[in-house]
N, C-alpha and C positions, 0 to 999 in steps of 0.2 A: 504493500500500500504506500503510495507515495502521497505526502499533503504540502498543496500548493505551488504542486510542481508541474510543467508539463513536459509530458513522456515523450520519447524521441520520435514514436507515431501514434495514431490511435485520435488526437487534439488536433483539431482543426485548426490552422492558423489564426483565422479570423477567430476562432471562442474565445470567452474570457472565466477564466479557471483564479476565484479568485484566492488568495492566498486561508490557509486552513482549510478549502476544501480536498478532501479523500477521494483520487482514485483508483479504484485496485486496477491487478495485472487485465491487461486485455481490453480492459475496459475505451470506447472511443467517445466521441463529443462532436458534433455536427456542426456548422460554419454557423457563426454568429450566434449559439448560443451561448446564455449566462450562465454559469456555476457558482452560488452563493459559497461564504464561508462557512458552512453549516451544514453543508450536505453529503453526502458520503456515497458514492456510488463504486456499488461493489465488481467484482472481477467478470469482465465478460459482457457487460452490461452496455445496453446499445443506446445512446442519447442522441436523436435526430439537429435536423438542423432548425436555426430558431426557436429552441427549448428553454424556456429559464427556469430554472431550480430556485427554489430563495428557503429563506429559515431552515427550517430543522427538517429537511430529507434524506430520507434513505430509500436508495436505489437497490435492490436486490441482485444479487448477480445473476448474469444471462439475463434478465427486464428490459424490454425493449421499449422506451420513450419517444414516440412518432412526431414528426414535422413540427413545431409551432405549437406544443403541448407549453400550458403552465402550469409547477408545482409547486404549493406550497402558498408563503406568504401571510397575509393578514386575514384571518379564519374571514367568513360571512356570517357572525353571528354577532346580533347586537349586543350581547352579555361579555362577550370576553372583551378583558382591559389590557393596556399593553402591561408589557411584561409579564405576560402569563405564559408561559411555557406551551406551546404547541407545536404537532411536526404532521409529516407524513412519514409513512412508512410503505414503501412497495414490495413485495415479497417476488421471492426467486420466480424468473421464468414466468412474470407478468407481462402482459402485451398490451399498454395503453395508445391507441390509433386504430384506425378502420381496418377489420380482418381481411383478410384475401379473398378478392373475386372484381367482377367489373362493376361499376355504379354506368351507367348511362345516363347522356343528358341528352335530349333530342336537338334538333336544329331549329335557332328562334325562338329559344326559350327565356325568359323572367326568373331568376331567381335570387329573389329581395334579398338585403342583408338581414344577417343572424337568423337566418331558416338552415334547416340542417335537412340534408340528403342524406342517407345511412348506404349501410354497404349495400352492392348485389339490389339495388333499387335500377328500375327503366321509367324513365319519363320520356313520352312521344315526342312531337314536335311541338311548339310553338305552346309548354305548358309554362303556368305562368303559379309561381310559389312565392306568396307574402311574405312580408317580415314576420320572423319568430314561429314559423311553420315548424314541424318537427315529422318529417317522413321516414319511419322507422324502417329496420332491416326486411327485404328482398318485396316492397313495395311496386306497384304497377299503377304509371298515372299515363293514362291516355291523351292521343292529339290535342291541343287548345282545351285541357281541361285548367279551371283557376283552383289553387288553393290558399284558402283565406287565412288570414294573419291568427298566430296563436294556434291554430289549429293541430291535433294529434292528428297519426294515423298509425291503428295498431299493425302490428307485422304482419308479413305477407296479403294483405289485401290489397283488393284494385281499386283503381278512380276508371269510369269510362270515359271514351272522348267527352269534350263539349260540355263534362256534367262542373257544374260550380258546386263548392263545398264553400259555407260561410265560413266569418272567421270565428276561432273560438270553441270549435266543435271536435267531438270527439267520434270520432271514425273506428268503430272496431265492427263493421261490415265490406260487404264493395260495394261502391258507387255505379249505381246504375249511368251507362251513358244520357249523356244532354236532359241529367235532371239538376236540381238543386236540393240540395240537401242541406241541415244545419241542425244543432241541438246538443244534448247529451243523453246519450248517444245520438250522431246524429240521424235524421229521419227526414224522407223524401220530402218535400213542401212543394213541389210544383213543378214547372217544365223551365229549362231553363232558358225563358226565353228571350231576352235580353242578347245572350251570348246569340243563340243562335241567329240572332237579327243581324249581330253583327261579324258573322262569319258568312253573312251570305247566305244563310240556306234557304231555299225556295218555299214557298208558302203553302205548298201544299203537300212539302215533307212536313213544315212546322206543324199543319193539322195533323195529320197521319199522326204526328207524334203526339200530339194534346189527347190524342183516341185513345192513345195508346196509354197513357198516362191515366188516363181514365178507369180503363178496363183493370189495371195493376192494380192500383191505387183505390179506386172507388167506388170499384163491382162489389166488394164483400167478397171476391172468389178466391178460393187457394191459390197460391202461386203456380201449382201445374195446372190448375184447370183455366188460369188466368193467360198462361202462355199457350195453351190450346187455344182460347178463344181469339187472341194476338194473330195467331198462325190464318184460322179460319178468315177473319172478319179485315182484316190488313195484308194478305199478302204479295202486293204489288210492291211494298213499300219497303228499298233497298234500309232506310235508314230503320225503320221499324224492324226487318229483319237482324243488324245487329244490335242493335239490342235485346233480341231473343236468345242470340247466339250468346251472349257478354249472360243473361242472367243464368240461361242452362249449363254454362261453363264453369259457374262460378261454387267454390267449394266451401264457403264460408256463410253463401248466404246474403244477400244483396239488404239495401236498408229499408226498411217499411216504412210505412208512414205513421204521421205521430198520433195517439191516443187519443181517442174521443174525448176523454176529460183535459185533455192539454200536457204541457210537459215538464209542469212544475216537480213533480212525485215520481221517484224511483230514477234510480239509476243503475236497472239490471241489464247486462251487455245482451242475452239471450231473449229480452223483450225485444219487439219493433224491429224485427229481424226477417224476412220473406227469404224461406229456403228450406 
């Protein structure tokens, strides 16, 4: 263990390794990141680039610290006063940064600051993600779909094309294509037609779709007896057809619409769920 030294490789020219910080053997350090005097990263240990370590860390050995990670510092709690003793600790053979696989971003896409895209996520073309959205691991957001500010969306579900999610909502179904949805959890409210006005769609896909929203939505019919009568009573209609295809695909369960008494009461993820 060497402190406040830098090793003859492994230390990025550009870091700054400051005097009393602990690096063990092996251990490297990424271009322009900070190493506080207080930190101590063990043997083996992988510190990416643009990392700052500060107070009382410890890196475990083999722990891999990805891109632009920050550790440590001054807690976020209103109760602690300075000089109170606080650290972190990372244990051996931790991996803090996005696991392995592809994230995709379509072409012409929006994606506001401080929303987050998680790993092994597809977003189509031209999808447009608010500030402070959070799309969680191996998500699916279709063409010109919007997602609204604050908004969750649990893992592995889909957004269809064209469909708007409000902000603020909590998504633990798929989003049926070119509807609008909002709540907690959220729940279908309508066609989304705004978007569709302004992507051009023809007017009498827009109705076909309003039919269609109808029949889903405000037959009273199960959801297979609802996409039988979709089939029968629509089937000229290319955009009507996917969205057949988007809900019989879907293995989660697409979102229903919100409760006759409203949506003040309950927050069961298994309610308000068509599938």
């Amino acid at each position: 263990m060497r402190t406040g030294r830098r090793m003859a490789d492994g230390i990025h020219p550009t870091a700054v390794v400051e005097s009393g910080a602990r690096i063990g053997s092996g251990a490297t350090v990424g271009a322009y990141s900070i190493i506080g005097p207080d930190v101590t990263i063990d043997a083996g240990a992988v510190i990416g680039h643009h990392v700052v370590l500060e107070g009382a860390v410890v890196v475990g050995a083999r722990s891999k610290i990805g891109h632009g990670s920050v550790i440590g510092g001054v807690p976020q709690d209103l109760k602690w006063k300075d000089g109170t003793r606080s650290g972190v600790r990372v244990g051996e053979d931790t991996v803090i940064r996005e696991p392995d696989g592809w994230t995709e971003i379509g072409r012409g896409c929006l994606v506001m600051s401080s929303s987050h895209v998680a790993h092994d996520c597809r977003l189509g073309d031209g999808v447009i993600v608010i500030n402070y959205a959070g799309i969680t691991g191996h998500c699916e957001i279709g063409d010109h779909a919007t997602i609204g500010g604050l908004t969750g969306l649990h893992p592995f579900t889909r957004v269809g094309e064209h469909a708007y999610v409000g902000g603020c909502s909590k998504v633990v179904a798929d989003v049926p294509p070119f509807m609008l949805v909002d709540g907690h959890p959220a729940t279908v409210r309508g066609l989304n037609v705004i978007g569709l006005r302004r992507a051009g769609m023809a007017t009498l896909e827009r109705r076909a779709l309003q039919s269609a929203y109808r029949i889903l939505y405000r037959s009273g019919l199960a959801p297979a007896s609802a996409v039988l009568r979709l089939r029968q009573e629509l089937p000229d209609s290319a955009t009507v057809l996917r969205l057949i295809d988007f809900i019989t695909a879907s293995r989660r369960g697409v979102c229903g619409p919100p409760r006759a008494t409203g949506d003040l009461a309950g927050d069961t993820e298994g309610e308000r769920v068509l599938g």
